[in-house]
C-alpha positions as CSV (number, residue, x, y, z in Angstrom):
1,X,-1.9,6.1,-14.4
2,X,1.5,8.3,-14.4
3,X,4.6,6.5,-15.2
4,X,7.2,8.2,-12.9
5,X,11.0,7.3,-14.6
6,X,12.9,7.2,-11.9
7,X,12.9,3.5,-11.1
8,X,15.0,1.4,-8.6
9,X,15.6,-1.7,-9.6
10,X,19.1,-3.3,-7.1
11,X,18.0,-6.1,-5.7
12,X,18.9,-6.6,-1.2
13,X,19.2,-9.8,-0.8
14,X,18.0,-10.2,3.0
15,X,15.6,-8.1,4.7
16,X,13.5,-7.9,8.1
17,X,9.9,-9.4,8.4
18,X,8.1,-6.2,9.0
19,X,6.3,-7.5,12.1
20,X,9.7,-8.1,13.7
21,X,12.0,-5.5,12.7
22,X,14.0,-4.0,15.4
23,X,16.1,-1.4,15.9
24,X,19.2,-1.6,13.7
25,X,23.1,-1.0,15.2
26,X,25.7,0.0,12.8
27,X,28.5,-2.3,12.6
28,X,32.3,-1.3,14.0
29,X,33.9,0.7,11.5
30,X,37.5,-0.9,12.2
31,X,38.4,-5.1,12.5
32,X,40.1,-4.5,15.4
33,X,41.3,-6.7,17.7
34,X,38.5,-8.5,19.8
35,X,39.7,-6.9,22.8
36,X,40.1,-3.4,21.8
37,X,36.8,-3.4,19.5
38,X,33.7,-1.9,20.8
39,X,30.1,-1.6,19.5
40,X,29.2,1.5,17.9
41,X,26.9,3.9,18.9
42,X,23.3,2.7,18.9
43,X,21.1,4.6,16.4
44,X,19.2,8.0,18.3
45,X,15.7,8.8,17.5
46,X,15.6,12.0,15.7
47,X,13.8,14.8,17.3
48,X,11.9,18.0,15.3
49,X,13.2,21.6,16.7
50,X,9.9,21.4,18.9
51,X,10.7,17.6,19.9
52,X,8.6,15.5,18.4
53,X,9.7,12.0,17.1
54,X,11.3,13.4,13.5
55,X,9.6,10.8,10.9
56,X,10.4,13.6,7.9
57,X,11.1,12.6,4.7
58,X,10.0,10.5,1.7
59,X,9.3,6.6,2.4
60,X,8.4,4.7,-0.7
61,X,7.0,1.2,-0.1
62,X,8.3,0.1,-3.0
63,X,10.5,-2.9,-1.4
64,X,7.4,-4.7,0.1
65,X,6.0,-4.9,-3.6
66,X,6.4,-8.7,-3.5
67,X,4.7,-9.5,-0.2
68,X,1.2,-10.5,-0.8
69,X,-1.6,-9.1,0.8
70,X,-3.1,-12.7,2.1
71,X,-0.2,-15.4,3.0
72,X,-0.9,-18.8,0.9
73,X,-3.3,-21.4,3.1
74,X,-0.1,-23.9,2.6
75,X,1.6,-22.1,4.8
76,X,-0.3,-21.9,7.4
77,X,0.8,-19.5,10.5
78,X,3.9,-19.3,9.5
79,X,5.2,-16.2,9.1
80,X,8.6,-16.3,7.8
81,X,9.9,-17.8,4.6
82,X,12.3,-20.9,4.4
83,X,15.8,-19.9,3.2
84,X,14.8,-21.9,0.1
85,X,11.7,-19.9,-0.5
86,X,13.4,-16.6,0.2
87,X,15.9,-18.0,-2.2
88,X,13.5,-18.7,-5.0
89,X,12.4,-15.0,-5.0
90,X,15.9,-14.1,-5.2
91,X,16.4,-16.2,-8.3
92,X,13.0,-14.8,-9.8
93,X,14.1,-10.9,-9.0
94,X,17.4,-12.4,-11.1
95,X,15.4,-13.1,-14.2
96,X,13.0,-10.0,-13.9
97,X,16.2,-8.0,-13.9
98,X,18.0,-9.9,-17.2
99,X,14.7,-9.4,-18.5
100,X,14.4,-5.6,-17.5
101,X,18.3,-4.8,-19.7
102,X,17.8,-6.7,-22.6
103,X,18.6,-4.1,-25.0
104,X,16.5,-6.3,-28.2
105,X,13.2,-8.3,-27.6
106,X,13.5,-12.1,-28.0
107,X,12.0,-12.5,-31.6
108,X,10.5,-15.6,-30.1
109,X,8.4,-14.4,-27.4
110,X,4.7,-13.8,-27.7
111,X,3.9,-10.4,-28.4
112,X,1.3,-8.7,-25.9
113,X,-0.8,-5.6,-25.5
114,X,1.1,-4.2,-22.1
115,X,3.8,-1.7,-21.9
116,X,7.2,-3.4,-21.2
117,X,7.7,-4.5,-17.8
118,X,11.5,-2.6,-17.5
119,X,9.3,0.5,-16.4
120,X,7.4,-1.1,-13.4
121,X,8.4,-1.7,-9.8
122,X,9.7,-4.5,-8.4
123,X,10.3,-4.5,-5.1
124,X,13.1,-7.0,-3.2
125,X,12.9,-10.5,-2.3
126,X,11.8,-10.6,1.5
127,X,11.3,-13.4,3.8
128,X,7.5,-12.1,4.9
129,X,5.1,-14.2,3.9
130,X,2.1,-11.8,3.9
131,X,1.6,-8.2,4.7
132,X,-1.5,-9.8,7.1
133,X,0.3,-10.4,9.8
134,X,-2.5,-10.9,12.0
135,X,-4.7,-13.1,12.8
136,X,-2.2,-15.9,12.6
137,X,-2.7,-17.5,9.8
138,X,-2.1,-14.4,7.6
139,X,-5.1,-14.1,5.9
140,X,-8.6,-12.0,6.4
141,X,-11.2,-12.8,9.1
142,X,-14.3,-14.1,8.2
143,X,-17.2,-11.7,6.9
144,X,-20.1,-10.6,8.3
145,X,-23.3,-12.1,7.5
146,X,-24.7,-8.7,6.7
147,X,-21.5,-8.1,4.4
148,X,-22.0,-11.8,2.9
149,X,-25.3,-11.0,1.9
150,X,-24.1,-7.2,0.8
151,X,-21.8,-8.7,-1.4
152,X,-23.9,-11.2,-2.8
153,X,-26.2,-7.9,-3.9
154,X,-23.4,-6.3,-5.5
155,X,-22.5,-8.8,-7.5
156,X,-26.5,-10.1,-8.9
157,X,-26.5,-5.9,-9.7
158,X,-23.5,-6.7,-12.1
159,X,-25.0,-9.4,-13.9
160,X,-25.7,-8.8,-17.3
161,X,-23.0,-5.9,-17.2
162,X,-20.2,-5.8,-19.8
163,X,-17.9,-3.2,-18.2
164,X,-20.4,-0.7,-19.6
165,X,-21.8,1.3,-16.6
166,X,-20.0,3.8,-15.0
167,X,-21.0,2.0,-11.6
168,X,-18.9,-0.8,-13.0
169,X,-15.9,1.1,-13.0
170,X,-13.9,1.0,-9.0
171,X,-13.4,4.4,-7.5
172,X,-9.4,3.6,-8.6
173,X,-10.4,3.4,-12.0
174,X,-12.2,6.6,-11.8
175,X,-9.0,8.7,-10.7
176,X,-11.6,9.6,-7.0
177,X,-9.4,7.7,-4.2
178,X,-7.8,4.7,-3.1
179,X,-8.7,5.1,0.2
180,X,-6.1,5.3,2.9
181,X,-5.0,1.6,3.0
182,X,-5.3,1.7,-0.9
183,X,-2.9,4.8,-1.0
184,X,-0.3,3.1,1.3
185,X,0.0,-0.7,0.2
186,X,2.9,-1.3,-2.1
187,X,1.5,-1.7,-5.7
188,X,3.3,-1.9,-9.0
189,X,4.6,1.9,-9.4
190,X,3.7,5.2,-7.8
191,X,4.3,4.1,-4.2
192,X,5.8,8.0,-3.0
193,X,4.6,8.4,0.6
194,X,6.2,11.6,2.3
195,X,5.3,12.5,5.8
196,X,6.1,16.0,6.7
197,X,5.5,17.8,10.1
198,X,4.5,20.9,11.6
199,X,4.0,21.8,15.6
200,X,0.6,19.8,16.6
201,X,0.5,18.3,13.1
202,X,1.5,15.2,10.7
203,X,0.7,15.6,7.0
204,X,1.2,12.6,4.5
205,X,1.1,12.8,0.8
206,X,0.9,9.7,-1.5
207,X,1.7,9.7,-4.7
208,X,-1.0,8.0,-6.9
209,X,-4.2,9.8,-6.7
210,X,-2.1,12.7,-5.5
211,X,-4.3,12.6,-2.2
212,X,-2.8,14.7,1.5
213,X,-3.9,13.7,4.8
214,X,-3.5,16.6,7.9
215,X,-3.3,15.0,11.3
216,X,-3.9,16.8,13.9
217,X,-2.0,16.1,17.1
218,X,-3.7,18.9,19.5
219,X,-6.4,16.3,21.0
220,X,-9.3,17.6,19.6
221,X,-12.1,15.5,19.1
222,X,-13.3,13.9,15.6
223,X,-15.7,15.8,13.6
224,X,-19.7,15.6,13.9
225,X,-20.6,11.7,12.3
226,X,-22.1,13.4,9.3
227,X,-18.9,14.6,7.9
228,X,-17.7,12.3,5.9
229,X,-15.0,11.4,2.9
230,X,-13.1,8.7,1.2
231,X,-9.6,9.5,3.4
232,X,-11.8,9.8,6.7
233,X,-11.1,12.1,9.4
234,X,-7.6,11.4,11.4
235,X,-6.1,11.9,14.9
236,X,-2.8,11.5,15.8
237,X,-0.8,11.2,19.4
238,X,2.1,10.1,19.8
239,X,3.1,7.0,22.0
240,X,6.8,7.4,23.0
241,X,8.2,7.6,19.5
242,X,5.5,6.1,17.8
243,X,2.8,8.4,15.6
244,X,-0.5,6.7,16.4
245,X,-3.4,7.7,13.7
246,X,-6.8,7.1,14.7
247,X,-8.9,7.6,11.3
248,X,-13.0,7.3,11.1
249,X,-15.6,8.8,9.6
250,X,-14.8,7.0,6.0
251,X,-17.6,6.9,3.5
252,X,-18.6,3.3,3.7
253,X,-19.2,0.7,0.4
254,X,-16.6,2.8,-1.9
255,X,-13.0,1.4,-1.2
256,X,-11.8,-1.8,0.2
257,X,-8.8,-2.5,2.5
258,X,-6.6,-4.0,-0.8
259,X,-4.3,-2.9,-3.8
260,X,-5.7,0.2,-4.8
261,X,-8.3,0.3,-2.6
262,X,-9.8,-2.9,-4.2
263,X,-11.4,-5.6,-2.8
264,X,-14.7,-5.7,-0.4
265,X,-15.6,-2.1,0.5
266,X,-15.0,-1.6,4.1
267,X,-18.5,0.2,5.7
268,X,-18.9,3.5,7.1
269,X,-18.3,1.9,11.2
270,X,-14.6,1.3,9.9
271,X,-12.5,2.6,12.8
272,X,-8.2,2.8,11.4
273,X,-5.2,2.7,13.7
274,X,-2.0,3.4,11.9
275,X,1.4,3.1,13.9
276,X,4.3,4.7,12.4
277,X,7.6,3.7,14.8
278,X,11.2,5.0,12.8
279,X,13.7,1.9,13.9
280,X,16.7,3.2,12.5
281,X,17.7,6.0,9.7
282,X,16.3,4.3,7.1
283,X,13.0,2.3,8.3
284,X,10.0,3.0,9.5
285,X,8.0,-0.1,10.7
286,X,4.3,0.3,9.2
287,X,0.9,-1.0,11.0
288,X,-2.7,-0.5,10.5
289,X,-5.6,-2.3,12.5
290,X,-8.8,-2.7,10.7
291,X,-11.2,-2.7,12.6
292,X,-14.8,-2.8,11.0
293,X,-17.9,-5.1,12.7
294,X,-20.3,-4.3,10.2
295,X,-17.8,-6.3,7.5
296,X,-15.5,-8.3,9.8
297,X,-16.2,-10.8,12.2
298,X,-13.2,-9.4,13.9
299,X,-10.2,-6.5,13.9
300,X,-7.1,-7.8,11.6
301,X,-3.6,-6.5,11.2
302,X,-1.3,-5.6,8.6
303,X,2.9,-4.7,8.7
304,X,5.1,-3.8,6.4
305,X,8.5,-1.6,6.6
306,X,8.6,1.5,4.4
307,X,12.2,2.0,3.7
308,X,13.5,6.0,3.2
309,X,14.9,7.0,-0.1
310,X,15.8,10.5,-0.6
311,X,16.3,10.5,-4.5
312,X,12.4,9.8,-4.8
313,X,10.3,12.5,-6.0
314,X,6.7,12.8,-6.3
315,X,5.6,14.6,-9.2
316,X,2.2,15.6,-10.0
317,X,0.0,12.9,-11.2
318,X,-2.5,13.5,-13.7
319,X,-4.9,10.8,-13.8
320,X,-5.5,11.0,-17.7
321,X,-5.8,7.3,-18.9
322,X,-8.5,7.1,-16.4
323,X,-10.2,9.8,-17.5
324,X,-9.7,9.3,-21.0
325,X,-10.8,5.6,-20.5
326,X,-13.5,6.0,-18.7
327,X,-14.9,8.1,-21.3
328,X,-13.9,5.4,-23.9
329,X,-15.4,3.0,-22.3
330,X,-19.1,4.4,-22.3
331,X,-18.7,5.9,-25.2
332,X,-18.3,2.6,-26.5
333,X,-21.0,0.9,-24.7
334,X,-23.0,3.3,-26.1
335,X,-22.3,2.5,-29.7
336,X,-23.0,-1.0,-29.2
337,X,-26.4,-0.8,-27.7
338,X,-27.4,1.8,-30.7
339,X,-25.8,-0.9,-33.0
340,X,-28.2,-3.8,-31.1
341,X,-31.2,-1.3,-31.3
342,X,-30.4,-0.3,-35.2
343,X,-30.0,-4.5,-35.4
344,X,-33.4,-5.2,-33.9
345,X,-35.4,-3.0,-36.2
């Protein structure tokens, strides 16, 4: 983990569900009378000097921090948060922020082991329920049998384990990869995306992990099945002004489609479609389709808006507590099956 200092912590108090946002109009720039006023200009889709769709720049997904993954069974297909639910986020981003610019800690609260939370990210209150945004009811399809009974294999393997394998440890943990849906959903702090382009190609960079992905745009076919890696092998077109990313060739049971590429581990038949559409200056509405039938019993969708922010930077990140951790961790393990050995002579 790198702590990056430059943190964002204003609150907006209304903003878009990212399966519906639209293309945004500025307001008129004068109250002038009814009769006279006239809407401004709509917003123009910026073009590269060789005419691609311009999606340049740095896009954090820091505001979408607060959306959860999977949308509480309670709510069932609803989508959208009640005013008084949007409302009670608003109030708790209130506290967090008190809490954040208190300059002395409360000599009553219970003292912890974590780093103060003034140097994580937030995110803003939003009215999306989930960042599954499909199907319906906002949560993940059914597994597979065959990934039922994977899982179930995993975890009799982890029996008896106390954290002390290396194999216990997630690829995350081991400063490897997040994947590409770990790189992109909106965790707790190092959420840099920047998307930069080239004639007949997209790059992305994500912050955490420090891992680049080069698109190609040229039409040329995927490489040969047996090439394989954690961020797969993409292909972009474009659809109007929409980059479409086709990614396969992933290295199956090694990340999963969650928060730092935790959860299940998506298999080696995954097949990704990304959508990137730019609505206005300042968002670009975010998709992926995952669509994997060795794990899945069926293709589900996630949405969220990645809003630009120019003052971002990405600075190198050097993946030492991992490292060090890791290291500590065996290390330790170690000690205390020589101690149980020393014990049972």
């Amino acid at each position: 983990m790198r702590l990056q200092f430059t943190w964002r912590f204003a609150l907006v108090l209304a903003i878009s569900s990212s399966a519906a946002v639209s293309a945004q109009t500025a307001p008129s720039a004068a109250k002038a009378p009814a009769a006279k006023a006239s809407a401004a200009a709509p917003w123009v889709q910026p073009k590269t000097p060789w005419g691609d769709p311009d999606l340049q720049g740095l896009w954090p997904a820091t505001d979408s921090i607060n959306i959860p993954l999977q949308r509480a069974v309670n709510l069932g297909t609803r989508s959208v948060l009640t005013e008084q639910e949007y409302q009670q986020q608003v109030q708790r981003a209130q506290q967090t922020e008190e809490r954040d610019n208190e300059e002395f800690a409360n000599p009553n609260a219970r003292p912890g082991i974590n780093a103060p939370a003034y140097w994580l990210e937030h995110g803003k209150p939003s009215y999306q329920a989930s960042l599954i945004v499909d199907p319906p009811d906002g949560r993940m399809p059914p597994m597979t049998a065959d990934a039922i009974k994977l899982n179930a294999e995993r975890a009799a393997a982890r029996r008896g384990h106390n954290n002390d394998t290396w194999e216990d440890q997630s690829f995350y943990d081991r400063c490897i990869s997040r994947g590409v849906m770990g790189s992109i959903l909106p965790v707790i702090y190092n959420n840099g995306n920047e998307i930069l382009q080239a004639p007949g190609m997209v790059i992305i960079r994500y912050e955490m992990i420090h891992e680049t992905r080069i698109i190609p745009l040229d039409g040329r076919p995927h490489v040969d099945s047996g090439v394989r890696s954690y961020m797969g092998d993409p292909r972009g077109h474009w659809e109007g002004n929409t980059l479409v990313v086709e990614t396969t060739n992933l290295i199956g049971d090694t990340n999963g489609i969650g928060l730092n590429g935790g959860g299940t581990p998506h298999s080696n038949e995954l097949r990704l479609t990304e959508r990137f559409t730019r609505v206005s200056k300042d968002v670009i509405n975010y998709e992926a389709v995952i669509d994997d039938p060795k794990t899945w019993t069926k293709p589900w969708k996630i949405a969220f808006p990645l809003r630009r922010d120019p003052s971002f930077t990405i600075y190198e990140y050097a993946c030492h507590e991992g490292n060090i951790g890791l290291r500590d961790i065996l290390s330790g393990a170690r000690a205390d099956e020589a101690k149980a050995a020393a014990a049972a002579k």
